[in-house]
C-alpha positions as CSV (number, residue, x, y, z in Angstrom):
1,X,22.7,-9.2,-140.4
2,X,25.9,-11.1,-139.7
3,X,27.1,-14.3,-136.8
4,X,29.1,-16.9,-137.2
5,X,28.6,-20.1,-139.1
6,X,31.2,-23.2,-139.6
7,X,31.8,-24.0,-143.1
8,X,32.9,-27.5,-141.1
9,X,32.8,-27.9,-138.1
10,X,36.5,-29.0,-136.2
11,X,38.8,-26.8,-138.3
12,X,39.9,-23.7,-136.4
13,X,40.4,-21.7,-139.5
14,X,37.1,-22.3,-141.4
15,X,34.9,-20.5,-138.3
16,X,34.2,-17.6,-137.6
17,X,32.0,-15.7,-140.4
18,X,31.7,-11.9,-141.0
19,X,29.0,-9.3,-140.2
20,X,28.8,-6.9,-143.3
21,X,27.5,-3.4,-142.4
22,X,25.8,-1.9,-145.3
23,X,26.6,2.3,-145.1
24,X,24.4,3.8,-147.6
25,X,25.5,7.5,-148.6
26,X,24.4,10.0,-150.7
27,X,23.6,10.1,-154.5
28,X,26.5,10.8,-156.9
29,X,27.5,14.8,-157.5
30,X,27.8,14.3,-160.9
31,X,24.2,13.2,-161.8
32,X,23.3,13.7,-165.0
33,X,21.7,17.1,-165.6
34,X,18.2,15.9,-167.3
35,X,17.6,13.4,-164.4
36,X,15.3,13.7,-162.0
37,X,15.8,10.7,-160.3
38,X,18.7,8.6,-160.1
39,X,18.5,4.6,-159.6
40,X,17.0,3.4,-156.3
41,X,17.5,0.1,-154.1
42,X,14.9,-2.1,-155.1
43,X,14.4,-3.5,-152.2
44,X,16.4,-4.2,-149.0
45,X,20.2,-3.6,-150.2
46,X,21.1,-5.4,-146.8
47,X,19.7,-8.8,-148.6
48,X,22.0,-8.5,-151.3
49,X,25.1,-9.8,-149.5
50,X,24.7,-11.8,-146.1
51,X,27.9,-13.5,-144.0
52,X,27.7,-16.5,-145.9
53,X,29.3,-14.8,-148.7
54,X,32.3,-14.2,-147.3
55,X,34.9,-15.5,-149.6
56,X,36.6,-18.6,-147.9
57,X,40.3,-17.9,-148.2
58,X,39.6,-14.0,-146.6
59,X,38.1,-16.1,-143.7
60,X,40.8,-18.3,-143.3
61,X,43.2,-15.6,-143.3
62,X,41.2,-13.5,-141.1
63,X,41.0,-10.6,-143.8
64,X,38.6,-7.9,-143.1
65,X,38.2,-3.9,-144.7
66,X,35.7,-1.6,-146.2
67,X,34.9,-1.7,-149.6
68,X,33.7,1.7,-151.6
69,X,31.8,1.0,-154.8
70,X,29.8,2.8,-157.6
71,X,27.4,0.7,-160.0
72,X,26.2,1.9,-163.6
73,X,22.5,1.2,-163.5
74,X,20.7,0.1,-166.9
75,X,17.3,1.4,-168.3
76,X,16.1,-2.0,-166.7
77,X,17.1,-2.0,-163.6
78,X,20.0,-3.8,-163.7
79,X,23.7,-3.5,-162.7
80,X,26.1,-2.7,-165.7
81,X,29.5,-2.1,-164.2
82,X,30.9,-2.0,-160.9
83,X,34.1,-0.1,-159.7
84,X,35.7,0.1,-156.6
85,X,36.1,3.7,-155.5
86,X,37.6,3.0,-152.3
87,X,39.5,0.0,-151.7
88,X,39.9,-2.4,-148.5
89,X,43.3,-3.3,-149.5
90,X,42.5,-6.7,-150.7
91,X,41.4,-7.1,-153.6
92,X,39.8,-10.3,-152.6
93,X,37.3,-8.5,-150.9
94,X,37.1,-5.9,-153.8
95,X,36.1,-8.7,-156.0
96,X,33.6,-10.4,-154.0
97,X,31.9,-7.6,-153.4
98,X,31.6,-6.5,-157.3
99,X,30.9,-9.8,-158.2
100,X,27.7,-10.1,-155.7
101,X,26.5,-6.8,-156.2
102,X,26.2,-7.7,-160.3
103,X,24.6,-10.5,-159.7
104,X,22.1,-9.5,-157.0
105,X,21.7,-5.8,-157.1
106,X,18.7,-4.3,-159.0
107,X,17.2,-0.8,-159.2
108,X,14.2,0.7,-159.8
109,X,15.6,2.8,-162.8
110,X,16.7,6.7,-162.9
111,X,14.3,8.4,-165.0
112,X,14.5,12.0,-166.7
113,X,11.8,15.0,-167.0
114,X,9.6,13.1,-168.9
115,X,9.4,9.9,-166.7
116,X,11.4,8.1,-169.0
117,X,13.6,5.4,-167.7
118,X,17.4,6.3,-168.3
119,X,20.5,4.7,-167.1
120,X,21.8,6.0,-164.0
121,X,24.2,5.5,-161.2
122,X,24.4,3.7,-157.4
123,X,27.2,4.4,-154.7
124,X,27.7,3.1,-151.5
125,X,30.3,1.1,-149.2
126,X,30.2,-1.7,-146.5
127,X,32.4,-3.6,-144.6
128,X,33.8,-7.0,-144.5
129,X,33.9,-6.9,-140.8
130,X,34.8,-10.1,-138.4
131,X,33.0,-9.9,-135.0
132,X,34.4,-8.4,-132.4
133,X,34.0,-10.8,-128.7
134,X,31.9,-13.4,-130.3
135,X,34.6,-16.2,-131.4
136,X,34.1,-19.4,-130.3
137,X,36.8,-21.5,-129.0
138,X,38.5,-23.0,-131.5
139,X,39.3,-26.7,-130.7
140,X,43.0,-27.0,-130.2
141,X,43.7,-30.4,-132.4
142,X,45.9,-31.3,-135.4
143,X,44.2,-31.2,-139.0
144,X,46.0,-31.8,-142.5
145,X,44.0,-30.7,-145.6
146,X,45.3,-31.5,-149.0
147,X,44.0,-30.2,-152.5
148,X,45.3,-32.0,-155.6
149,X,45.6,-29.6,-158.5
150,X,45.9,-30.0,-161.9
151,X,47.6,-26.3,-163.3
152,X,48.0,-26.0,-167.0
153,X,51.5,-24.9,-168.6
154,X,49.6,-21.5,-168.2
155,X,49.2,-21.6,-164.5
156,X,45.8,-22.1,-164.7
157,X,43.7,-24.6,-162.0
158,X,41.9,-26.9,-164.4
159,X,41.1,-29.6,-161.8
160,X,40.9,-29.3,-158.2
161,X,40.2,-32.4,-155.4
162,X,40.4,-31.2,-151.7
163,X,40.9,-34.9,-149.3
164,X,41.8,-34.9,-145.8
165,X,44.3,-36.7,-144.0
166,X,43.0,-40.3,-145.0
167,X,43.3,-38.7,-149.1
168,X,39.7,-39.0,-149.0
169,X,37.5,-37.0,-151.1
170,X,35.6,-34.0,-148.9
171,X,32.4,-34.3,-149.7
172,X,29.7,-31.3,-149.5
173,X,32.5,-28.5,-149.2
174,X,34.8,-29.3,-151.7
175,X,34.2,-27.2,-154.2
176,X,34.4,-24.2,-151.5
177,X,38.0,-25.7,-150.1
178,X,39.0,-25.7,-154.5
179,X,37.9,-22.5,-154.5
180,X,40.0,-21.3,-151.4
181,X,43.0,-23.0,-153.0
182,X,42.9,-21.0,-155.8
183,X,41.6,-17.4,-154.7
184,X,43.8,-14.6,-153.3
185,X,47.0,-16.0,-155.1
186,X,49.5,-13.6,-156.3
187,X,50.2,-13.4,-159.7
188,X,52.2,-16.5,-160.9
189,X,52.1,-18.3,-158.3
190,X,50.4,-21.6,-159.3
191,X,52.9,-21.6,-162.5
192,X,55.7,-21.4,-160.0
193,X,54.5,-24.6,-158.4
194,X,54.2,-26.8,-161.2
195,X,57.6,-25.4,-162.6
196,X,58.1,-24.7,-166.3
197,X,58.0,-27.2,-168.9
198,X,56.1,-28.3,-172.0
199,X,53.1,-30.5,-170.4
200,X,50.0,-29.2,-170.9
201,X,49.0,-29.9,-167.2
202,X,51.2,-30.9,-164.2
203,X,50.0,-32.3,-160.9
204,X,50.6,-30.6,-157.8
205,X,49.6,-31.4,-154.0
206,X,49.2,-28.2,-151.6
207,X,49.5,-29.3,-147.9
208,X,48.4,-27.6,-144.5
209,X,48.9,-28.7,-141.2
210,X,48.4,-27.9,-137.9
211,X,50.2,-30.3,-135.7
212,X,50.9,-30.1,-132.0
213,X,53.8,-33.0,-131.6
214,X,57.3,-30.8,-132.0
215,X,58.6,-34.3,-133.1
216,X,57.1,-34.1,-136.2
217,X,58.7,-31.1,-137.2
218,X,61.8,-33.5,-139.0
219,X,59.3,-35.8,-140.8
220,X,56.7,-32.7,-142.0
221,X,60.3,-30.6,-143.1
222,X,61.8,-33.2,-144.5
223,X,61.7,-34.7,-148.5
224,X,58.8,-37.1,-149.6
225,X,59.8,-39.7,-151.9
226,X,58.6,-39.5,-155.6
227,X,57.5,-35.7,-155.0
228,X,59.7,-32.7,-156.0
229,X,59.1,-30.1,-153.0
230,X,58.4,-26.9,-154.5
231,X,57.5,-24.8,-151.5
232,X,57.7,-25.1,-147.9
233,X,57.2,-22.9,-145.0
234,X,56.4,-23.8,-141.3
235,X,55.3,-21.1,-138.3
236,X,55.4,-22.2,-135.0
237,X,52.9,-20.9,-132.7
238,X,52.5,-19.9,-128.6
239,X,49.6,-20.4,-126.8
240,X,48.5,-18.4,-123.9
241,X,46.7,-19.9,-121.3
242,X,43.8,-18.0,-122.1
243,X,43.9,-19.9,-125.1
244,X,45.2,-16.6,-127.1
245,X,48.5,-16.7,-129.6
246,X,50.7,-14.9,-127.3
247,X,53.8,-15.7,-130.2
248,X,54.1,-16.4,-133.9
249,X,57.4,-16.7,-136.1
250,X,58.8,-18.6,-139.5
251,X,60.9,-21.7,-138.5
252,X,61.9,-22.8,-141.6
253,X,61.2,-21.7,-145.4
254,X,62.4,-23.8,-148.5
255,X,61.9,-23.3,-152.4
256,X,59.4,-20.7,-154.2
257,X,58.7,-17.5,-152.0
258,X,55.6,-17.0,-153.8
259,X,53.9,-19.1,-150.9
260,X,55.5,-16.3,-148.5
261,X,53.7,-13.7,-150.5
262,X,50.3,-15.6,-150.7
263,X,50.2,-16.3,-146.6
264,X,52.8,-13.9,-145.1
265,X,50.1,-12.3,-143.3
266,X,49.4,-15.3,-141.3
267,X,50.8,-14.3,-137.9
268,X,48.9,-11.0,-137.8
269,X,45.8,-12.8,-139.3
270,X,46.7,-15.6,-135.8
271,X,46.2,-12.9,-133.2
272,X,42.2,-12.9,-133.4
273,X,42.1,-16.7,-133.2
274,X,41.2,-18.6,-129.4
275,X,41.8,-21.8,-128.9
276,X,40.2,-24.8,-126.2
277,X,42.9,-25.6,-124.2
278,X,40.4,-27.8,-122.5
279,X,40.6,-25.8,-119.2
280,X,44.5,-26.6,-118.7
281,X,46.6,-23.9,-117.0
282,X,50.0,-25.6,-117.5
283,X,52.5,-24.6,-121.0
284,X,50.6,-24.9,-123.7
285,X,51.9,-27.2,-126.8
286,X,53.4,-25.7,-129.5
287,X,51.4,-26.2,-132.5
288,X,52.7,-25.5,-135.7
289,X,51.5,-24.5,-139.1
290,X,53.1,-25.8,-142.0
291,X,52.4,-25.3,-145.7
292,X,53.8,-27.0,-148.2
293,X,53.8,-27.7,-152.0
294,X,54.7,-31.2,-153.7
295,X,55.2,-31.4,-157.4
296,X,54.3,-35.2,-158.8
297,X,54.6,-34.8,-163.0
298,X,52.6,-34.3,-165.8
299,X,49.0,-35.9,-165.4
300,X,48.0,-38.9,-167.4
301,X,44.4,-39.4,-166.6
302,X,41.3,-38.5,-167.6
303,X,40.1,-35.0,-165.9
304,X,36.7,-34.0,-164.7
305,X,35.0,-30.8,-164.2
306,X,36.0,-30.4,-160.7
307,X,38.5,-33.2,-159.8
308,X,40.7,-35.8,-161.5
309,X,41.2,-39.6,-161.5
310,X,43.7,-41.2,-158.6
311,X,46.2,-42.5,-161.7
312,X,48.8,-39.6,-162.0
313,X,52.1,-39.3,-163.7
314,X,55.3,-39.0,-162.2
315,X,58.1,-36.6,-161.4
316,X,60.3,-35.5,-164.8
């Protein structure tokens, strides 16, 4: 089990999937004393997460751990609870993998001295692993992705559309890129980027780019008019002429930190990453990474499950 696979194909940070290594261990020492036999696998556990799980922002990020769990198993078979008894740090990962495991897990049930079927208990840990010598090259070319967010006065998403750099729709994977937006997010954080106030929702535009022409650097950190910047950060990047990030650093940071505390792991996360120089050997561009967040008023349009209309409010 495990590869790669492109959730689409051009954009550096969506390759590269996981393996997950499945470690089964040993039943609990705390069985209960009138069971005979405690819950069992029904079936390859291996099946019940694959790489295309992987949750999409832990990709982009590069985020990778171990993951220790123990499931309550019902009378039928099913998964009750799941707790994390050993954590991979993020609890991203920790989520995911209780989530899944709810879903897809079932057991043939414990049963006591009778036969009877009783509830009982599963533990085990895998790993949320990227692989290690099989990236591909990752094109070396700009990219600007934009989600459009509708967050309540509670800091809730309650409409998401992801476009690219034409503000088109993305079809096929846009409900994976809204998801993205949203997961991993410290506490807060979308409430900071709408700012406080009494509409019920509030439009708000996340940006990333990856450009490679220094000379945008004054239009991309510069204000957009009509928008209220909320959050801004830019890294600038090095690349060797093996195509590796031989240097990362912050250039510029402007409004709500919480973006900071969301990505600040973005350097570290860069060092795995190989880019196409298309077989150059001369100094490398300096691409650079910049996220930002533009705040454009309270919405006054109908919203839909998943997205919104193009009619939006403007800035208080």
């Amino acid at each position: 089990m495990g590869g790669t696979a492109r959730m689409m194909d051009g954009k550096w940070w969506k390759a590269t999937f996981c393996a997950l290594a499945w470690c089964l261990s040993d039943m609990p020492l705390h069985a209960r004393v009138d069971m005979v036999k405690d819950a069992a696998p029904d079936g390859n556990p291996g099946e019940w997460v694959t790489s295309d799980d992987y949750p999409p922002v832990a990709l982009h990020l590069g985020i990778a751990g171990a993951v220790g769990f123990r499931l309550s198993v019902t009378k039928e078979g099913t998964v009750g609870h799941c707790r994390v008894t050993a954590s991979s740090g993020f609890d991203i990962l920790d989520e995911a993998a209780c989530d899944l495991l709810k879903n897809r897990a079932h057991f043939v049930p414990a049963t006591d001295k009778r036969g009877r079927a009783i509830e009982g208990s599963f533990s085990s840990r895998f790993v949320w692993r990227l692989p290690e010598g099989q990236e591909a090259l990752e094109p070396l070319e700009e990219h600007l992705l934009k989600w459009r967010l509708g967050i309540s006065n509670m800091g809730a998403i309650t409409a998401c559309l992801a476009m690219d750099v034409r503000d088109q729709p993305i079809h096929g994977a846009e409900n994976d890129l809204c998801d993205a937006a949203g997961e991993g997010a410290p506490a807060g954080m979308f409430l900071d980027m709408r700012g406080y106030g009494s509409d019920k929702v509030v439009m708000v535009e996340l940006e990333d780019y990856f450009v490679l022409d220094r000379a945008k650097h004054e239009e991309l950190f510069s204000e957009r008019p009509g928008y209220e910047t909320r959050a801004l950060i830019i890294w600038r990047l090095s690349i060797g002429t093996e195509g590796n990030v031989t240097d990362c650093e912050i250039i510029g940071q402007r409004g709500s930190a919480m973006l900071l505390d969301a990505y600040g792991g973005y350097c570290r996360n860069m060092a795995s990453i190989r880019f196409d120089r298309g077989g150059g050997s001369g100094i490398a561009p300096l691409p650079m990474t910049v996220w930002r967040v533009f705040r454009t008023g309270p919405i006054k349009a109908r919203i839909t499950d998943r997205g919104m209309t193009q009619e939006q409010g403007t800035v208080n």
